[in-house]
C-alpha positions as CSV (number, residue, x, y, z in Angstrom):
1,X,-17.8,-7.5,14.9
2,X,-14.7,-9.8,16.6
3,X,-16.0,-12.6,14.3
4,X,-16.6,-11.2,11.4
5,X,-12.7,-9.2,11.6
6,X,-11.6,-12.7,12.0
7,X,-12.9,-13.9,9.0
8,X,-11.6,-12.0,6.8
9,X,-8.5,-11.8,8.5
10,X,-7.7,-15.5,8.9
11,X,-5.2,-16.9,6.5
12,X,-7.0,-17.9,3.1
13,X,-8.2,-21.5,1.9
14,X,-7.4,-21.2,-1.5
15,X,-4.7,-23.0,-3.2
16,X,-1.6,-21.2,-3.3
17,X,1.1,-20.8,-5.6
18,X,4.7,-19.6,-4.2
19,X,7.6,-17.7,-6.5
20,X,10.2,-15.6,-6.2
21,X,11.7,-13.3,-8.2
22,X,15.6,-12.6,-8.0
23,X,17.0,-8.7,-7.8
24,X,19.8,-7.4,-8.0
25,X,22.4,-6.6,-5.1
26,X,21.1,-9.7,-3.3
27,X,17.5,-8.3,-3.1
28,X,14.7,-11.1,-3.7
29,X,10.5,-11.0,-3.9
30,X,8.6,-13.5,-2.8
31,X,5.6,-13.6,-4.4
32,X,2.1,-15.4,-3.4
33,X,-0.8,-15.9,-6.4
34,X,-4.3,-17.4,-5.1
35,X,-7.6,-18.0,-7.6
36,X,-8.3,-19.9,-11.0
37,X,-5.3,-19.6,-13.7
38,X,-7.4,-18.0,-16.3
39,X,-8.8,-15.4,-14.1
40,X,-8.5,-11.7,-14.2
41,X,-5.4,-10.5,-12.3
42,X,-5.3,-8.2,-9.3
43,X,-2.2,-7.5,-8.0
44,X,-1.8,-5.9,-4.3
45,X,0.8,-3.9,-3.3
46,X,1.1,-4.2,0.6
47,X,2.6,-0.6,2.9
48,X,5.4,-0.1,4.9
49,X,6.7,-2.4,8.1
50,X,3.7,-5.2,6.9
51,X,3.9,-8.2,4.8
52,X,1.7,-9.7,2.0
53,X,-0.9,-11.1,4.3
54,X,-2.0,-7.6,5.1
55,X,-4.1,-8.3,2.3
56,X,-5.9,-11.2,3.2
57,X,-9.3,-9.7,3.3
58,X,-9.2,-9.1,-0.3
59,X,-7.9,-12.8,-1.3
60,X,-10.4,-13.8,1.0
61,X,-12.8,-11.6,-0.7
62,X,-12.1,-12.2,-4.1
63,X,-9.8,-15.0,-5.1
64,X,-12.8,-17.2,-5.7
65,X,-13.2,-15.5,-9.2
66,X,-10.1,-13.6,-9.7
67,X,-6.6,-14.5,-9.8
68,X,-5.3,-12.7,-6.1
69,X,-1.3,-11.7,-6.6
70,X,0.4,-10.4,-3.4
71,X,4.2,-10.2,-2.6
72,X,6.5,-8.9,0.2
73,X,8.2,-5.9,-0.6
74,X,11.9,-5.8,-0.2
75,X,13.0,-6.5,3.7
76,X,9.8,-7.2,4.6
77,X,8.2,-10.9,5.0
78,X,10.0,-13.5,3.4
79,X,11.5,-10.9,0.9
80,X,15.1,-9.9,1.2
81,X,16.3,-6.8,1.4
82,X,19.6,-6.6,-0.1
83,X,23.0,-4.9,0.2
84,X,21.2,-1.5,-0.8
85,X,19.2,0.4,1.6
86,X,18.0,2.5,-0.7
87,X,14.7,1.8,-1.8
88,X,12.3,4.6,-3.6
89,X,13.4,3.8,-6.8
90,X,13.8,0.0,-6.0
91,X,9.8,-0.3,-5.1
92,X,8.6,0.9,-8.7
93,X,11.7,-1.4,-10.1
94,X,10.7,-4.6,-7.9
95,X,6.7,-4.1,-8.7
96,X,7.6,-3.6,-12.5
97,X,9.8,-7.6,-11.8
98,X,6.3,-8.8,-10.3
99,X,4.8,-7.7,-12.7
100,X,6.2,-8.8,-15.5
101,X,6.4,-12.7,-13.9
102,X,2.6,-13.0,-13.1
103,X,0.9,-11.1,-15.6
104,X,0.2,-13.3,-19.2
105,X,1.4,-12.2,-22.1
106,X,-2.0,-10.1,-23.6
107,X,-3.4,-9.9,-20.3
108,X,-3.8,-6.9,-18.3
109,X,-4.5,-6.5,-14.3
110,X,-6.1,-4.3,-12.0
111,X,-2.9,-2.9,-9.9
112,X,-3.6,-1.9,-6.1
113,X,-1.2,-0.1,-3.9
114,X,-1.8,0.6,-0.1
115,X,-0.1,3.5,2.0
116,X,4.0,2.4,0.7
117,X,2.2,0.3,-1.6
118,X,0.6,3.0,-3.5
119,X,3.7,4.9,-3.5
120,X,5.4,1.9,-5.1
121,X,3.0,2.5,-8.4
122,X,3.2,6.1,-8.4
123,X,7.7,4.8,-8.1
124,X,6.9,2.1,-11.1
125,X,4.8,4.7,-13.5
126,X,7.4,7.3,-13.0
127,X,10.3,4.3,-14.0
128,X,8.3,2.4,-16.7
129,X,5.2,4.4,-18.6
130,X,5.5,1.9,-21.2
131,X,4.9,-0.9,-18.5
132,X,1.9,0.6,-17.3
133,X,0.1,0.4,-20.3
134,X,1.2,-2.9,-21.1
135,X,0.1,-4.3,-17.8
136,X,-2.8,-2.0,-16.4
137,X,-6.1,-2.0,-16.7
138,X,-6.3,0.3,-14.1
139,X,-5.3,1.5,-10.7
140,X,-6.3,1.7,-6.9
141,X,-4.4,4.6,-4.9
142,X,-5.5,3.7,-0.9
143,X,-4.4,6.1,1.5
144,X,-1.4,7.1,0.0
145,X,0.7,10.1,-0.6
146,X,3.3,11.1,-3.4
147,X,5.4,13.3,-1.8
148,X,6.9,13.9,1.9
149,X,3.8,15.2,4.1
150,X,5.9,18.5,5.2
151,X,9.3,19.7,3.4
152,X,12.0,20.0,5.0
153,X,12.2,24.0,3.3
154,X,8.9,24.8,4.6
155,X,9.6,23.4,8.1
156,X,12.7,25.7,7.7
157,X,10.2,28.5,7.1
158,X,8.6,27.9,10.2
159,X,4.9,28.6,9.0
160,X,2.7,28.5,11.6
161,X,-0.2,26.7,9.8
162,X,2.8,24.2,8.7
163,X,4.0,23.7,11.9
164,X,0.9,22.7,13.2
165,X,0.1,20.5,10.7
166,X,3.8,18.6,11.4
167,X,2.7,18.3,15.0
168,X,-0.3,17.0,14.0
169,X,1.8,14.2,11.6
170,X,4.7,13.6,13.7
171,X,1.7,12.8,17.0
172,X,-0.1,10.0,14.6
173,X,3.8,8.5,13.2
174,X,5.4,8.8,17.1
175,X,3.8,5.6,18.5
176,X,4.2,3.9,14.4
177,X,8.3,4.8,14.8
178,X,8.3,3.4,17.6
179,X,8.5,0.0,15.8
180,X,12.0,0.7,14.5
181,X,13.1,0.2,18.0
182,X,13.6,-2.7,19.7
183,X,11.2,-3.6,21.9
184,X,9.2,-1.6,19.7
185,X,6.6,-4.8,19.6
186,X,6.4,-5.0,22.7
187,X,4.8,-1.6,22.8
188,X,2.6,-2.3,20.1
189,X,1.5,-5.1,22.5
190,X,0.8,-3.7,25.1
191,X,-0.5,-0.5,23.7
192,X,-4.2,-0.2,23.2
193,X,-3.7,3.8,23.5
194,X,-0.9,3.8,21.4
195,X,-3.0,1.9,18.5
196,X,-5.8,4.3,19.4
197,X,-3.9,7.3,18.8
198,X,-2.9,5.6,15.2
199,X,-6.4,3.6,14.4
200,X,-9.4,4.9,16.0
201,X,-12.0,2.1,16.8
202,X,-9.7,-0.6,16.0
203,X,-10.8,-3.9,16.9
204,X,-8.6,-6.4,19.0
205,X,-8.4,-9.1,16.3
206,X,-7.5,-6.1,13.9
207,X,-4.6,-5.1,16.9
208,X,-3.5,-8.7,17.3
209,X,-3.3,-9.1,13.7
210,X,-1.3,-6.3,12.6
211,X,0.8,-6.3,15.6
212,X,1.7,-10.2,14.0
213,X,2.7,-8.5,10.9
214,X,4.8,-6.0,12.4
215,X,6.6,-8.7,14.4
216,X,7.5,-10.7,11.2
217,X,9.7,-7.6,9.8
218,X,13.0,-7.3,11.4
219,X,13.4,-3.4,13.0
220,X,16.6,-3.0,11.5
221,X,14.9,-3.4,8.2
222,X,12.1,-1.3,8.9
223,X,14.6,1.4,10.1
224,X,16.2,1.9,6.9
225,X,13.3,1.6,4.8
226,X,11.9,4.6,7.2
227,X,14.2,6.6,6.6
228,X,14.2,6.3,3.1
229,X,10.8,7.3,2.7
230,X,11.3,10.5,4.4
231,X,12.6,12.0,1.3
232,X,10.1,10.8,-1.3
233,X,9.1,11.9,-4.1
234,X,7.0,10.0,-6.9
235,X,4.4,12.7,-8.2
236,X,5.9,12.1,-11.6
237,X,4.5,8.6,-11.9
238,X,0.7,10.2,-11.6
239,X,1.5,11.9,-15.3
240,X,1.7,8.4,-16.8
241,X,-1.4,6.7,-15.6
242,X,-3.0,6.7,-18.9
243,X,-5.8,4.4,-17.4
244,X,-8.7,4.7,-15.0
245,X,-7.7,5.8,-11.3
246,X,-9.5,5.4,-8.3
247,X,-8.0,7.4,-5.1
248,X,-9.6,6.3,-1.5
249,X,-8.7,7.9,1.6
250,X,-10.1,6.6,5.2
251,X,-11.7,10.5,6.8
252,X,-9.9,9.1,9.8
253,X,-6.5,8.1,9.2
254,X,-3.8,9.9,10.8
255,X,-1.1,8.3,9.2
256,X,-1.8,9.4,5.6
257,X,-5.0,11.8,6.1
258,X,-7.0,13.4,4.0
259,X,-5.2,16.2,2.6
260,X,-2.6,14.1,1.4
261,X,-4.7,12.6,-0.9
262,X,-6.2,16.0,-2.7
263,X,-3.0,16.4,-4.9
264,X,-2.5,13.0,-5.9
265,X,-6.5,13.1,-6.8
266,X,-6.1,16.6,-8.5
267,X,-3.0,15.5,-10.5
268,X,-4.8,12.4,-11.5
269,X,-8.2,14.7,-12.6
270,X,-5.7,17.2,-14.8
271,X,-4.0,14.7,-16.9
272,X,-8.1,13.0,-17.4
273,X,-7.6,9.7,-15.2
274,X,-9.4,10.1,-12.2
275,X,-12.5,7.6,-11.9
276,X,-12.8,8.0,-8.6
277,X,-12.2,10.0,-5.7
278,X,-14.0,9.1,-2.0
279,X,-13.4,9.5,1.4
280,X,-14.5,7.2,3.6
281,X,-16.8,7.7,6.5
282,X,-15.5,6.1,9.8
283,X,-12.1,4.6,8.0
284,X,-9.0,5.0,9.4
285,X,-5.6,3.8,7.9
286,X,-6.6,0.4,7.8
287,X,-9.6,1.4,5.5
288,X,-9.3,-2.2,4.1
289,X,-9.7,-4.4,6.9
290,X,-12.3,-2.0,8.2
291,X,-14.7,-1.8,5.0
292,X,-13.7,-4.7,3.1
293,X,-16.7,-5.5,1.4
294,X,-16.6,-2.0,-0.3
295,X,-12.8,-2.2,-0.8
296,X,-13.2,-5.2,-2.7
297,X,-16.1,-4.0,-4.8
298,X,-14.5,-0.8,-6.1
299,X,-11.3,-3.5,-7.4
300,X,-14.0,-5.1,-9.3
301,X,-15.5,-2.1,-10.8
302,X,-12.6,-1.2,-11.6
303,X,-12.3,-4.3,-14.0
304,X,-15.5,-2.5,-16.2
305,X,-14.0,1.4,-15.8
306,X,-13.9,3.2,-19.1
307,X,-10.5,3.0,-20.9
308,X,-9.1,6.5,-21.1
309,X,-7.7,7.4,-24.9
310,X,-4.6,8.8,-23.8
């Protein structure tokens, strides 16, 4: 298992092609694009506290026969964040910039987005409807969530069932925050229990890997993209998805479970857009690294979905 985590985790062979795209307010993407120019585009939108090479599984999986897009998102990686801290709106705005620099004119791609990621193309759909049919073929939602797990008015409330279920959230994000601190690596380090409590049964070139990742974002960073997110709010982009939809949630991750995913899938399944909705057996957060074979096929059969006449 070690050696086969490290394949698909190592850094790709693949020719690749480096751009950045300028934002405003001193805010930049740096994009990376791997596989044959005139192949069908998959772009992957990475989660919070990461970089792009959380996706190298799926370049490694795929970029043989499909033209591979990742970037950083803003303050993470080599992209920088900018004079404004604010960032819900700016992740729809920076993925509709990507976007429009990688996609050919006529062309249309398969659009990913994991944990942060996803909530980035639920942000852009809400922004730009008319960009998402110009530019999707369709969409992968990964264990994601639209809104804020628990309000702030119904923690007010103090509902016992809703309290319990914060406990149960705030336990699985208490050892993940912990990274907005410094010396918050070092925990990560030297935490197998810690990434236990956050990924069940993950393996210790999956640890050393993401704990790499997390080191290349700077805390300060992560820390005011954290907070940000606790007040977020992008159910609106699910009503302009006029495409198909695939929703995949991990039956083990603590960090966007389960439950979370049910509205964004039933939201999806109103409006007609839902082509898929699975949770996976044994998965946890990570349900990319940990099952990448299957991630990578649903992208591809994604490619031969069913248009939906919206």
């Amino acid at each position: 298992m070690a050696t086969r985590d490290q394949a698909v985790l190592h850094e790709p062979r693949q020719p690749v092609e480096h751009r950045t795209v300028d934002r405003p307010a001193g805010a930049s993407i740096a994009i990376s694009i791997y596989g044959p120019a005139d192949g069908p585009v998959v772009v992957l939108v990475h989660g919070f506290a990461v970089n792009s090479k959380y996706w190298y599984p799926q370049v490694n999986g795929l970029a043989d026969r499909y033209r591979v897009v990742i970037y950083d998102q803003r303050g993470h990686g080599r992209s920088a964040l900018g004079s404004d801290p604010t960032v819900n709106d700016h992740l729809g705005q920076d993925l509709d910039a990507v976007l429009g620099a990688v996609v050919p004119d006529g062309e249309k791609a398969v659009i990913v987005g994991h944990s942060m990621g996803g909530m980035s193309v639920m942000s852009w759909a809400a922004q730009f409807p008319a960009s998402v049919r110009t530019y999707a073929r369709a969409i992968m939602l990964a264990g994601t969530a639209a809104t804020a797990p628990v309000t702030k008015a119904a923690m007010r409330f103090g509902d016992p069932a809703t309290l319990a279920r914060r406990a149960e959230y705030e336990f699985a994000w208490l050892a993940f925050r912990a990274i907005h601190w410094p010396g918050g690596d070092l925990m990560m380090r030297s935490g197998m229990t810690v990434a236990g409590a956050l990924f069940p049964g993950i393996s210790r070139p999956q640890l050393k890997f993401l704990d790499s990742l997390l080191r290349e974002t700077d805390w300060r960073t992560r820390a005011k993209v954290g907070r940000s997110l606790e007040d977020l709010h992008v159910e609106r982009g699910l009503a302009n998805m006029p495409v198909p939809v695939a929703v995949v949630v991990g039956d083990r991750d603590r960090l966007t479970p389960p439950r979370l995913a049910d509205p964004v899938a039933n939201a999806l399944r109103y409006t007609g857009s839902l082509e898929r909705f699975e949770t996976w057996r044994g998965a946890t957060h990570l349900l990319n690294w940990e099952q990448p074979e299957r991630f990578n096929r649903t992208i591809e059969e994604l490619f031969s979905a069913t248009p939906r006449p919206r």
